[in-house]
C-alpha positions, -999 to 999 in steps of 0.1 A, spaced: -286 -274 -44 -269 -267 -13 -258 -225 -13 -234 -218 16 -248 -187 40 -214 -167 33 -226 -162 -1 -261 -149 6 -250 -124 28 -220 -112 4 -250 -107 -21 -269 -85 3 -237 -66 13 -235 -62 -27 -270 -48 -30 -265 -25 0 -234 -12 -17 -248 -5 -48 -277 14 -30 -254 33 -13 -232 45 -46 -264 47 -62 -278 73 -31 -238 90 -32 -241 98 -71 -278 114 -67 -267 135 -45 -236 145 -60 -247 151 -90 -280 170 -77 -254 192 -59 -230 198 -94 -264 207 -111 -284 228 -89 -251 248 -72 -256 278 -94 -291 280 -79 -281 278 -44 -249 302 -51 -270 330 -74 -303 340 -56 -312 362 -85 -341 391 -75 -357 407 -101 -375 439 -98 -408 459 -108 -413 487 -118 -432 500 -87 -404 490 -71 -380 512 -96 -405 544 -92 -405 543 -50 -370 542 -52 -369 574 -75 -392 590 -53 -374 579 -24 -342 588 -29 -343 618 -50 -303 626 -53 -299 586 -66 -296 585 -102 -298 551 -126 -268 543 -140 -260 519 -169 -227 498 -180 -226 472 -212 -205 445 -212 -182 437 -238 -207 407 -248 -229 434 -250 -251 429 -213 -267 457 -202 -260 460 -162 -282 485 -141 -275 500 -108 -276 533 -87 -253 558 -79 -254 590 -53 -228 617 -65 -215 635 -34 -217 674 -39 -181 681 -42 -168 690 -74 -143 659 -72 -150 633 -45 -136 600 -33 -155 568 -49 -170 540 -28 -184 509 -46 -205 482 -32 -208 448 -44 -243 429 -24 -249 396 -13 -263 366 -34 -297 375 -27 -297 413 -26 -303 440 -51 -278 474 -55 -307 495 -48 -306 478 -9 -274 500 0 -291 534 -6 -309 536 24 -275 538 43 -259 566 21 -263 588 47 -228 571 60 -212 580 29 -213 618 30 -187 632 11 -186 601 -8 -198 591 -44 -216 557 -39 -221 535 -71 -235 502 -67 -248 477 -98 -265 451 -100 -253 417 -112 -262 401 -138 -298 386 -136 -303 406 -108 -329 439 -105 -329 451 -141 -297 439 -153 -294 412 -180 -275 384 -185 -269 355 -162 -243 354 -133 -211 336 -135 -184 338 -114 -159 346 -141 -186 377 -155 -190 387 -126 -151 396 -120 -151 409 -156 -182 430 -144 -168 443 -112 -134 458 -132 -152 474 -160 -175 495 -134 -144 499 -117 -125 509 -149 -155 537 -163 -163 547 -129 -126 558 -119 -122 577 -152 -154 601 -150 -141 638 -144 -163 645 -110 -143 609 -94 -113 614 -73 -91 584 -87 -66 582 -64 -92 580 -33 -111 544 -41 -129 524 -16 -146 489 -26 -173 473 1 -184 436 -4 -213 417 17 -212 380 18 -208 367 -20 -195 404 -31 -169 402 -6 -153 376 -28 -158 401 -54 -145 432 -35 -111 408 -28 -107 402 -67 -110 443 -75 -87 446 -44 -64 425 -59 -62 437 -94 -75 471 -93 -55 501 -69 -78 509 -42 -72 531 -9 -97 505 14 -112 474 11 -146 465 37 -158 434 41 -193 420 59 -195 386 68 -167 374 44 -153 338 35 -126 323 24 -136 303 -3 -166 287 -13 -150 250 -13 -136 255 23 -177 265 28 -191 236 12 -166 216 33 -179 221 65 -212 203 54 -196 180 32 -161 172 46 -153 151 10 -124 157 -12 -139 153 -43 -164 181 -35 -139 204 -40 -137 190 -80 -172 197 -76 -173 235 -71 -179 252 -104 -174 283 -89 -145 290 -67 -151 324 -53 -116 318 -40 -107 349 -16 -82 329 1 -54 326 -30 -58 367 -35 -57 379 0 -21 378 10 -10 400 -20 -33 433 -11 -18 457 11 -42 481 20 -63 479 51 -94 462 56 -123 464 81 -140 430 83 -176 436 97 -189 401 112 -219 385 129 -216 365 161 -248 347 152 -238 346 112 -251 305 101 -238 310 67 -206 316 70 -190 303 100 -166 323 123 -139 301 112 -139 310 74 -140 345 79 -110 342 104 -93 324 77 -95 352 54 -83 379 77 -53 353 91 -40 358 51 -46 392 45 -13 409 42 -24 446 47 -35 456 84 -68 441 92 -98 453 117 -125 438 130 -159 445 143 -175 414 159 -213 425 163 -225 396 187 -260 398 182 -262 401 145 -277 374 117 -258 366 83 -285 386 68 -290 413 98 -251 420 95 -255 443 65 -284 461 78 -276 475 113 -264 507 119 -237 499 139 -225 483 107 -225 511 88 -212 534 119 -178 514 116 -181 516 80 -175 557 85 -153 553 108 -131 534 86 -137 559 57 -128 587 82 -93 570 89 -81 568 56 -51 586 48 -57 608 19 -28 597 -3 -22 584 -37 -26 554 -46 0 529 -58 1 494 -77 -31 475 -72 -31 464 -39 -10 490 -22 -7 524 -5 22 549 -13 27 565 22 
């Protein structure tokens, strides 16, 4: 039987096809299942580890906050000596533990420094979701502003990489004097997107970490700290972010820094007390704003 050539090579543009949706939905749906790995780095730690710090840092103390659905989160804290000090929180990357930010208390003199772990993460329980992790953020916001020794009205919130999506979402429903930022983005679909420039991964993204939508409605100033050699988040994403920000914006370009270095040079930190020492010592208004 005679079989014309057209048809043969329709048949072998068919099988190609199907290879190729076959290959597409692979990886797709490898990407939809493993995101929360990629996106949560979760660090455990031991108890030698726990013990050095105490010996370490002997004016840290271990502080503890349960959830409503009962999770036990642990972190650190470093009271400043003052009867009634200004409060600084810091929220870490995806693949750093709260105990991390202690070796660079020394910039925070006169401040109280309280920094927790998420969940999954050093001693705390649970497992991370982007959604708990916002609830998290405002409840150790919440108990932290109402102890006694905590100057309300003077708040500052710090986040690094994945905890400066989380500093934005305090910022934006919590009244805070300051926000800092290291090596910020905008979102993590406009992230994924630079790899994967495909509508539909956006549908993908379970979690949004979405930055972007909050940013023009908080007021107060912000110090972005950023890495000229940052290949996580590209320049171009953190611009993004500081484009929207409605309150007045700074920013410290360290050329020579890593994604991962950023957080860990002094001259970091250095701008991060500069900042601090800028801040006008008035009360605070609606969340997002200053009263001047």
């Amino acid at each position: 039987m005679f079989r014309f050539p057209c048809w043969k090579k329709a048949r072998q543009a068919c099988r190609l096809l199907a290879l190729i949706l076959l290959f597409f939905t692979l990886f797709i749906s490898c990407l939809y299942l493993t995101q929360e790995h990629l996106l949560f780095g979760k660090r455990s730690i031991t108890a030698a580890r726990v013990a050095l710090i105490r010996s370490t840092y002997s004016n840290a103390e271990e502080i503890v906050f349960r959830t409503p659905d009962n999770v036990v989160l642990h972190g650190w804290t470093i009271a400043a000596e003052s009867e009634k000090s200004p409060l600084f929180i810091y929220f870490g990357g995806n693949s750093n533990l709260a105990s991390e930010v202690l070796n660079f208390s020394e910039y925070l003199d006169g401040w109280t420094l309280v920094a927790v772990d998420y969940r999954g993460y050093g001693l705390s329980e649970g497992k991370p979701d982007e959604k708990k992790l916002y609830e998290d953020a405002l409840l150790i916001y919440d108990e932290t502003t109402s102890k006694p020794n905590i100057d309300k009205d003077r708040v500052v919130i710090m986040g690094y990489s994945l905890g400066s999506a989380i500093a934005t979402y305090v910022a934006s429903k919590r009244p805070v004097n300051g926000v800092i930022l290291a090596a910020p983005f905008d979102s993590i679909s406009n992230l994924v997107r630079n790899y994967i420039p495909l509508k539909i991964i956006e549908l993908l993204v379970k979690h949004k970490f979405d930055s972007l939508s909050r940013a023009p409605s908080i007021s107060v100033p912000c110090l972005v700290l950023a890495a000229g050699k940052d290949a996580v988040v590209p320049g171009k994403n953190t611009m993004n972010l500081v484009k929207h920000w409605k309150g007045e914006t700074r920013l410290c370009l360290l050329k020579n820094e890593t994604h991962r270095s950023l957080i860990k040079d002094s001259k970091s930190w250095s701008a991060v007390r500069q900042f601090l020492l800028s801040l006008p010592e008035k009360k605070i208004g609606t969340a997002g704003t200053v009263k001047y």
